[in-house]
VOGU-3710 file (C-alpha; in Angstrom, 3 decimals, decimal comma):
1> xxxxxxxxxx> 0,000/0,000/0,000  2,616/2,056/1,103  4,492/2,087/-2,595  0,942/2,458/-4,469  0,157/5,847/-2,102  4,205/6,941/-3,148  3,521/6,524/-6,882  0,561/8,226/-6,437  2,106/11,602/-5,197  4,862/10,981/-7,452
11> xxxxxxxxxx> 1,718/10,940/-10,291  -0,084/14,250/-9,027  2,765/15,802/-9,255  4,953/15,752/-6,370  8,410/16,230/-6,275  10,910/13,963/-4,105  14,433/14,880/-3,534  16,418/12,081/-1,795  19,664/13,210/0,194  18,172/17,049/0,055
21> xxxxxxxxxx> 19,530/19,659/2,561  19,087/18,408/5,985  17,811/21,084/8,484  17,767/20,748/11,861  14,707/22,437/12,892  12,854/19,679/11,104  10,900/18,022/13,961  12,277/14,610/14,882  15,820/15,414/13,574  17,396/14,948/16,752
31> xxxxxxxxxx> 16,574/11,259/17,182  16,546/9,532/13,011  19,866/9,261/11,185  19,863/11,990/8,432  21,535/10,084/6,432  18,893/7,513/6,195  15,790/10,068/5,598  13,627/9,918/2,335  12,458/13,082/2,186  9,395/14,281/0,062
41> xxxxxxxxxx> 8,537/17,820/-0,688  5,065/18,703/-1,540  4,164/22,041/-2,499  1,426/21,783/-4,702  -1,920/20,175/-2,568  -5,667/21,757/-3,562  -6,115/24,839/-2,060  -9,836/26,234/-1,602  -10,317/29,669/-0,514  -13,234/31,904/0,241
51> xxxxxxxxxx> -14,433/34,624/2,406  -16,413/35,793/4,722  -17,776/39,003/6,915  -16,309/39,633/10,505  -18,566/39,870/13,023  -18,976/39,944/16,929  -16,058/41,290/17,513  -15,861/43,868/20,286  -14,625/47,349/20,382  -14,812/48,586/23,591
61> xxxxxxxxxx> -12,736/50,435/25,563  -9,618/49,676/23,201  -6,293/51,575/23,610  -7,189/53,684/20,709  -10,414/54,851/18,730  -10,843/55,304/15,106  -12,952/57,948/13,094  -13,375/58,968/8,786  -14,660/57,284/6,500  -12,534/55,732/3,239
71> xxxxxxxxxx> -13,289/54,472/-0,289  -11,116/51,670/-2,883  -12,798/50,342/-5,672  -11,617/46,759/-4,011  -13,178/46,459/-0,575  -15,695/49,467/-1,133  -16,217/51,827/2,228  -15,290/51,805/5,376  -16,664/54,279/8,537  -16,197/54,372/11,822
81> xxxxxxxxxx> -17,166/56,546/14,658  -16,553/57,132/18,020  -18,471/56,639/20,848  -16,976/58,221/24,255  -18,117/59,060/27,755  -16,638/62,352/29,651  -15,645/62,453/33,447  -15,188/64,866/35,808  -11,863/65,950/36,882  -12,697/66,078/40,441
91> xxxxxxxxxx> -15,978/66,118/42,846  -18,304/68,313/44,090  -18,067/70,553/41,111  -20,112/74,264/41,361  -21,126/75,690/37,704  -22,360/79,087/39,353  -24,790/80,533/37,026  -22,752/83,866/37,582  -20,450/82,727/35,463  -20,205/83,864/31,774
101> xxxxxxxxxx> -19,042/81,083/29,055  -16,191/81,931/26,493  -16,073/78,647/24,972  -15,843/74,828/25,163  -12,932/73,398/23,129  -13,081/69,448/22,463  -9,562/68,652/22,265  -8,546/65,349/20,295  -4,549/63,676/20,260  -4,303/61,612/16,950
111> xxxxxxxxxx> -1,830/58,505/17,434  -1,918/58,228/13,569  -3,745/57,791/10,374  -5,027/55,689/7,697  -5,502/56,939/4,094  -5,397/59,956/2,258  -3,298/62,252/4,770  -3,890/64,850/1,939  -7,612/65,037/2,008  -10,229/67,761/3,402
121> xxxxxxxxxx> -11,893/65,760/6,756  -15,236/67,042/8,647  -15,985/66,000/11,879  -19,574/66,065/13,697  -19,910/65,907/17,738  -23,267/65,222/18,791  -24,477/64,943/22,368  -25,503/61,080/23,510  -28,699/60,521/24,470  -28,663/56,982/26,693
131> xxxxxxxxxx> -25,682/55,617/28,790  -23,043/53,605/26,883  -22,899/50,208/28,644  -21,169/47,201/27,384  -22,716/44,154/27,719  -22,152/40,597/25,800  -24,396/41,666/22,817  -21,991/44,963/22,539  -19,888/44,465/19,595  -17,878/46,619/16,729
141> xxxxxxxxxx> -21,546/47,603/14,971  -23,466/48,762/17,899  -25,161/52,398/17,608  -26,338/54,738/20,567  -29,329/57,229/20,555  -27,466/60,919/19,292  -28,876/63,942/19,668  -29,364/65,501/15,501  -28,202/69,231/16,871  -25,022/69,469/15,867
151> xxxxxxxxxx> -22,343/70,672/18,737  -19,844/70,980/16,027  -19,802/70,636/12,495  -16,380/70,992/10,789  -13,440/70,772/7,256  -9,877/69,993/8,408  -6,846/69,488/6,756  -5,188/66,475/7,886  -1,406/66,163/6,754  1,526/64,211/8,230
161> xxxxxxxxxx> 2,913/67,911/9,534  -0,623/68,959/11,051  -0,538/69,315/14,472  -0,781/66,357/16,269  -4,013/66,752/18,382  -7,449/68,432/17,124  -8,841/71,081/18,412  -13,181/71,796/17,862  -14,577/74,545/19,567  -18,100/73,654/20,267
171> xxxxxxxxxx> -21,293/75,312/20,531  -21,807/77,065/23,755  -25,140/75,228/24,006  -23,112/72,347/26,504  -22,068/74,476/28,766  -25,340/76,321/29,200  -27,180/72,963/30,031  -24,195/71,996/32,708  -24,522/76,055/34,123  -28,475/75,659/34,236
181> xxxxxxxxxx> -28,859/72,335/35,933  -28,778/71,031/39,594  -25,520/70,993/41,073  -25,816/67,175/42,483  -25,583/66,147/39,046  -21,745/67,273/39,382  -21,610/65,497/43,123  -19,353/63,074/41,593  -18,920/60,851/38,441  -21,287/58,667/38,850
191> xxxxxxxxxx> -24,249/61,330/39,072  -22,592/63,222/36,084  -22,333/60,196/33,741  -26,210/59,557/34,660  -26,778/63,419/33,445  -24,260/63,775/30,703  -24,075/60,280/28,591  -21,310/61,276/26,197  -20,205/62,539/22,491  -20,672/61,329/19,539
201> xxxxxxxxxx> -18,356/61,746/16,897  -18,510/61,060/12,965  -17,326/61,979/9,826  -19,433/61,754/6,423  -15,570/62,410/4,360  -16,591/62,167/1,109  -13,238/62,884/-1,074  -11,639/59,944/-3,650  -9,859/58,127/-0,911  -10,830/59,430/2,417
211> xxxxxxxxxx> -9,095/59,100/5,384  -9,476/57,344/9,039  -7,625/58,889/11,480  -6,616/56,429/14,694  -7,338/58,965/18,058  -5,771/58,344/21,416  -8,604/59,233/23,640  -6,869/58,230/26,827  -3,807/60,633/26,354  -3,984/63,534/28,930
221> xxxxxxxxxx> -4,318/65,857/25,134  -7,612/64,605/24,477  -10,401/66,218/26,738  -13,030/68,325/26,645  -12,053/71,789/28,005  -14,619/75,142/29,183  -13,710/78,531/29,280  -15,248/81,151/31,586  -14,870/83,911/33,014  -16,724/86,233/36,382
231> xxxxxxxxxx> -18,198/89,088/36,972  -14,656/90,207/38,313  -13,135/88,856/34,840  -11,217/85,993/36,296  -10,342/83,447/33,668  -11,975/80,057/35,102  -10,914/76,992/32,903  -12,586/73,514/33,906  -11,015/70,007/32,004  -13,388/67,017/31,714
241> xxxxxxxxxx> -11,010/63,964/31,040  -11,173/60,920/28,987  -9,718/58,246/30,468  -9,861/54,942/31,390  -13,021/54,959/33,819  -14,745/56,264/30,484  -16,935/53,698/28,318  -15,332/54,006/24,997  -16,890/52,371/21,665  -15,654/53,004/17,961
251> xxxxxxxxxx> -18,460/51,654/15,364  -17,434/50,108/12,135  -19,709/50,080/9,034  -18,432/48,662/5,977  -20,422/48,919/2,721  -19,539/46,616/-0,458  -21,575/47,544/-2,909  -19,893/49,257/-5,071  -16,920/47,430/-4,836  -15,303/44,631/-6,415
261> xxxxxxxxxx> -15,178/42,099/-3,651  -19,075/42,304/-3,322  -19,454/39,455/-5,837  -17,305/36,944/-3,978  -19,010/36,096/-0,776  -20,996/33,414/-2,277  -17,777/32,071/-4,068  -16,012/29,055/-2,436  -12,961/28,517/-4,885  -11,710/32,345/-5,272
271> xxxxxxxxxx> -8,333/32,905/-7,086  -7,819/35,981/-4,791  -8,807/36,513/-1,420  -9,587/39,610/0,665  -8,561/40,471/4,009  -9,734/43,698/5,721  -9,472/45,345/9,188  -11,932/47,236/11,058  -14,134/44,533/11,866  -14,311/43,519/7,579
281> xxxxxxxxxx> -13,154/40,499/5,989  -11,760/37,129/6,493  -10,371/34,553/4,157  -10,775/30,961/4,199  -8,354/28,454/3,474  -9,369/24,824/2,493  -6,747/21,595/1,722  -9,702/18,976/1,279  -6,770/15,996/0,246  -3,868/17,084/2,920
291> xxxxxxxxxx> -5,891/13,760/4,930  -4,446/11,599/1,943  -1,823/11,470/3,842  -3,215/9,487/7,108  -1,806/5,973/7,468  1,192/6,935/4,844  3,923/6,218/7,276  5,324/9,388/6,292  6,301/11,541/9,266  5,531/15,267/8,730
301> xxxxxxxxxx> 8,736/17,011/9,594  7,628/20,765/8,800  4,422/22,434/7,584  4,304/25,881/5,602  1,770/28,386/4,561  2,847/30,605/2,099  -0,045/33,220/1,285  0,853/35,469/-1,657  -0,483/38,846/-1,625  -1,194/41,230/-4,837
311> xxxxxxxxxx> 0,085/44,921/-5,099  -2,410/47,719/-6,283  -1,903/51,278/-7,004  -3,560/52,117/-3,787  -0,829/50,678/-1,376  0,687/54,060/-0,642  -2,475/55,007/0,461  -3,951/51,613/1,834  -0,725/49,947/2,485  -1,269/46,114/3,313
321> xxxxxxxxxx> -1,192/44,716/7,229  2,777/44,705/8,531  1,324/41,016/9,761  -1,617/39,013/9,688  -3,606/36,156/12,137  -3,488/32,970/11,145  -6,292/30,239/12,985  -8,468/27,195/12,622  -12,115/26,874/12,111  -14,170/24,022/12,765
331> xxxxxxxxxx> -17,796/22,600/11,036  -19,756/24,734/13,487  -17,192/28,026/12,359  -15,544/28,188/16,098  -12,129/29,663/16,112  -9,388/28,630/17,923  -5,852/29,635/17,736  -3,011/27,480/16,546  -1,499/26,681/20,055  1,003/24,290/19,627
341> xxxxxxxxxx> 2,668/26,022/16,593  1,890/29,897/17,351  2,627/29,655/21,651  4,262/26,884/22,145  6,615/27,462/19,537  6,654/31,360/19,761  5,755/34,136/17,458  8,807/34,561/15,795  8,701/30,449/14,860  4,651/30,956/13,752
351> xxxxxxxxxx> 5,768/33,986/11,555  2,869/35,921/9,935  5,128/39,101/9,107  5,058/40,820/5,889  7,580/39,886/3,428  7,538/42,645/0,973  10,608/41,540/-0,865  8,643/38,241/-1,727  5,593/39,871/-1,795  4,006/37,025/0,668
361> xxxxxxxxxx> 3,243/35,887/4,376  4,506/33,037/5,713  3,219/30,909/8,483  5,055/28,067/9,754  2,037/25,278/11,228  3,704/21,769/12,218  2,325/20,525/14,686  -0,959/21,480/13,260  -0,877/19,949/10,533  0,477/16,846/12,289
371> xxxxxxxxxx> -2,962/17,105/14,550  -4,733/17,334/11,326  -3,685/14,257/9,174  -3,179/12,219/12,886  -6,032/13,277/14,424  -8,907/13,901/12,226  -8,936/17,895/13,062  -10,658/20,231/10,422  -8,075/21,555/7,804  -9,739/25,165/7,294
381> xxxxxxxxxx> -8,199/27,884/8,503  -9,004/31,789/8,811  -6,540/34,035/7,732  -7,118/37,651/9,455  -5,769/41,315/9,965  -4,800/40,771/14,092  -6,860/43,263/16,149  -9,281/44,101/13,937  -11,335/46,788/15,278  -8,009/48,966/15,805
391> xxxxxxxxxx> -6,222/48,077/12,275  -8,233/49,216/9,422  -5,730/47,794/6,824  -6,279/45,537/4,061  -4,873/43,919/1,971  -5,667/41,516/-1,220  -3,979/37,765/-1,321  -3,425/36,108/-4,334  -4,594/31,966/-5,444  -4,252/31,703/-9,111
401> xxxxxxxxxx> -2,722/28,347/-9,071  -2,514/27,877/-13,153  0,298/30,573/-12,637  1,724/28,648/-9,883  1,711/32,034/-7,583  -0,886/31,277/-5,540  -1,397/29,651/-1,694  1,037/26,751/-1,224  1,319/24,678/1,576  4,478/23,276/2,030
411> xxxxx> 5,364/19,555/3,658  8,257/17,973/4,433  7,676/14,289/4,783  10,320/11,406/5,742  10,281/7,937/6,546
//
């Protein structure tokens, strides 16, 4: 049996060198006399990919928020807006209604951007109208009752030389209602979040490209600041923080319609893939023969995923993820994460990193391929951007096998 399975590899074709170049991080090495090894080197098993929509993933509270909106002919548009409560800076606070407002400044530190750094952006603040809880229904597309008057409406310029945190005066309107109301609403944070829910901010950017820019609301920059001054003319200035006691949500909403990749969800043997942060797009990998293999008496020695990606005329713009996630997916379509190869073994090992020279990703998975052929476990895998709802970037992987370019797994097999 053993010689008919051998031929047939050598049939589909398969490529054996005998006597190749022995490595020593081939598992088993230590303990089987190189010099007696047949090796066999596939490269070239059935790959199936597809994709599918993120969802219920959560976006609360993460280190940093995003807000814009972007367009690409490929993966179509992508918004997201922010979500934030407001706390006071200390307790006991007294708004007398003596005192005469100057202005409220909302002032926002931006950690970086994503897009068109050269494009007008507008920003909106709203006032929230409920408390924003999380809860295990609370995920990357959830939406809070917004007041429709506007507390700011504005055009900024964004470029890598702007300064790096955003200042929006607002309209005096917030500072009236905190002047005008009862002062136990001010007793402490607790009573202030239950009379002041938060801001909502968004951004309908409608230029070519469009831009996202990534905010760090918990930096002591970003804050919401009011001006006043008495009857005597003493300056009074009064901080409300953002910080980590504040519940903190950034929404996603992607739209494919008018984009190319809204064609291919229904397609289970794509020649390219798509793979898109900010709670977007997965990819699906498939080897439906790698369990050929069970009862070969080949030992697999190492496993490789080489995913190929494409370059577009967008990357300056959009450039691709510097890494990506790599993990399986059962019949029922539970994750779990490649433990063996990706902890066990360490990051650097499991790989994942952009090679731009190569133009690929790599992903070294031994031992779970050895758990798939030896122990029956599902051989489809999700290929992802890691951290999703704070990494909008994207990034288009290529499978045309007739070209032999696209997804190879490699093997290493001995006996």
């Amino acid at each position: 049996m053993l010689k008919n399975l051998f031929l047939i590899f050598v049939l589909t074709g398969f490529t054996i060198f005998i006597g190749c170049k022995k490595e020593s991080n081939l598992i088993g090495y230590s303990v089987i006399n190189p010099n007696e090894l047949e090796i066999l080197y596939l490269d070239n098993l059935p790959v199936n990919l597809s994709i599918i929509k993120e969802d219920s993933l959560s976006s609360f509270n993460t280190p940093t928020s995003y807000l814009g909106k972007i367009y690409d002919e490929n993966f179509g548009y992508t918004k997201a807006s922010i979500y934030t409560e407001i706390r006071l800076s200390n307790s006991n606070v007294n708004f007398n209604e003596s005192l005469i407002i100057d202005s409220v400044v909302l002032s926002l530190k931006i950690a970086d951007f994503y897009g068109d750094s050269l494009s007008n952006f507008d920003i909106n603040v709203n006032q929230v109208l409920e408390n924003i809880e999380n809860d295990d229904n609370t995920f990357s597309d959830q939406n809070y009752l917004f007041d429709n008057q506007f507390l700011y409406q504005g055009n900024h310029l964004i470029t890598p030389n702007s300064e790096k945190t955003i200042k929006l005066k607002l309209d005096n309107l917030i500072a009236e209602s905190f002047i005008n109301s009862d002062s136990s609403n001010f007793a402490d944070n607790s009573s202030f979040r239950n009379f002041f829910n938060g801001l909502y901010l968004s951004s309908n950017n409608n230029s070519e490209n469009g831009l996202l820019l990534e905010l760090d609301l918990l930096s002591s920059e970003s804050k919401l600041t009011m001006y006043f001054h008495s009857n005597n003319l003493d300056t009074i200035i009064y901080d409300f923080q953002i910080n980590s006691s504040c519940n903190r949500l950034t929404n996603w909403e992607n739209d494919y319609s008018n984009s190319q990749v809204n064609e291919q969800f229904l397609n289970d043997n794509l020649s390219i893939g798509y793979i898109q942060g900010g709670a977007g797009i997965r990819s699906k990998i498939n080897f439906p023969t790698i369990y050929n293999l069970k009862d070969s008496n080949f030992v697999i020695n190492k496993a490789e995923i080489i995913i190929p990606y494409m370059s577009t005329n967008l990357d300056s713009i959009f450039p691709p993820p510097s890494n990506l996630g790599l993990a399986a997916i059962d019949d029922e379509e539970n994750l779990s994460l490649l433990y063996e190869d990706q902890s066990i073994q360490g990051s650097i090992y499991f790989d994942g990193n952009i090679n731009v020279s190569n133009n690929n990703y790599k992903f070294n998975i031994s031992r779970y391929i050895h758990d798939v052929v030896e122990n029956d476990r599902s051989s489809k895998l999700i290929v992802y951007v890691p951290y999703s709802v704070t990494n909008p970037n994207r990034v288009i992987i290529n499978n045309f096998h007739q070209d032999s370019i696209g997804i190879k797994l490699k093997l290493y097999l001995s006996r």
